[in-house]
N, C-alpha and C positions, 0 to 999 in steps of 0.2 A: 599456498598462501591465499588466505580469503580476507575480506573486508564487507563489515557487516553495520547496516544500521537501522534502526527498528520506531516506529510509529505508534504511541499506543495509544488507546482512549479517543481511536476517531471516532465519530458520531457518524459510520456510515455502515449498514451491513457487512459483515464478511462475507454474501455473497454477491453483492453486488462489487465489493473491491477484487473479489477474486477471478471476477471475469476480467479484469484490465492487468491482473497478475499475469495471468493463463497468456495475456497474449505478448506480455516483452520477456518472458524467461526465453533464454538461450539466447537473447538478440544482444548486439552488442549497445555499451553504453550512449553511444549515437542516436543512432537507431530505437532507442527504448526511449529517452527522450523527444522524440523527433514524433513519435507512434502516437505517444501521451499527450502532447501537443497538439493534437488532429482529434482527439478520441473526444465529443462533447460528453463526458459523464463526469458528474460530480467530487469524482472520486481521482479524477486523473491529477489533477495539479498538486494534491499533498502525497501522491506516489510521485510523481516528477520531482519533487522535491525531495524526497527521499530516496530517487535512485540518484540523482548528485549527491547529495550527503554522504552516500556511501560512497562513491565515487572520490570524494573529498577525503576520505579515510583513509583508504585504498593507498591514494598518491600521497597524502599529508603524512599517516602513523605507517603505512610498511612500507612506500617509496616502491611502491608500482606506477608502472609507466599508462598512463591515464588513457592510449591511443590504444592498447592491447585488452582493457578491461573489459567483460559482457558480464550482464546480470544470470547469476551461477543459479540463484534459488532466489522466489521470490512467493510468501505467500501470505496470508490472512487468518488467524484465528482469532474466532469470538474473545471478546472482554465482558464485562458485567455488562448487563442488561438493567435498563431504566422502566421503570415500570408505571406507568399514568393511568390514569381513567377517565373516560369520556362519558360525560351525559348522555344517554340516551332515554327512550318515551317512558309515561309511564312510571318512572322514579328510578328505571332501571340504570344500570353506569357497568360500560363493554372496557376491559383490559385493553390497554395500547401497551405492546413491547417496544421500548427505542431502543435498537440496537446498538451496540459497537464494535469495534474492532482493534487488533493489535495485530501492522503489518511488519513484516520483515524484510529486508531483500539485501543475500549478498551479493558480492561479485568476486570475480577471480580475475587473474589474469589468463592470457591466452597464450 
């Protein structure tokens, strides 16, 4: 039994989100939270909020027990990309990519 809830169209790279991935899969729901809360990156507090959201799924729609939950799978892939241009000299104007992301993360129980 897994519990699953997803983030999309953050305005933050997938690989910068996937470094704070990398570091609460397999840890328990505590724990992942707790990690996330310490970590100053941009990218921690709407992953904190979406490993409780999942966590809220988990215990709300399958009635798992919220003390046994760890985050099973948690990961990041690219969403559309925003595409700007910057003045530079000369008349010239340099491509800006703004990235985004669609994150994921489930949990199970233990």
């Amino acid at each position: 039994m897994e519990a699953k809830a997803t983030l999309r169209y953050i305005r933050i790279s997938p690989r910068k989100v996937g470094i704070l991935c990398d570091q609460i899969r397999g840890k328990s729901v505590k724990d992942a939270t707790a990690i996330l809360a310490l970590i100053p990156k941009a990218a921690s507090e709407p992953l904190s909020k979406l490993v409780n959201s999942a966590a809220a799924n988990a215990e709300n729609n399958h009635g798992m027990d919220p003390e046994k939950l760890y985050v099973a799978e948690t990961y990041a892939a690219p969403g559309p990309i925003i595409k700007r241009f910057m003045p530079r000299a000369k008349g010239r104007a340099y491509g800006i990519k703004k990235r985004t992301s669609h994150v994921t993360v489930v949990v199970k129980e233990r």
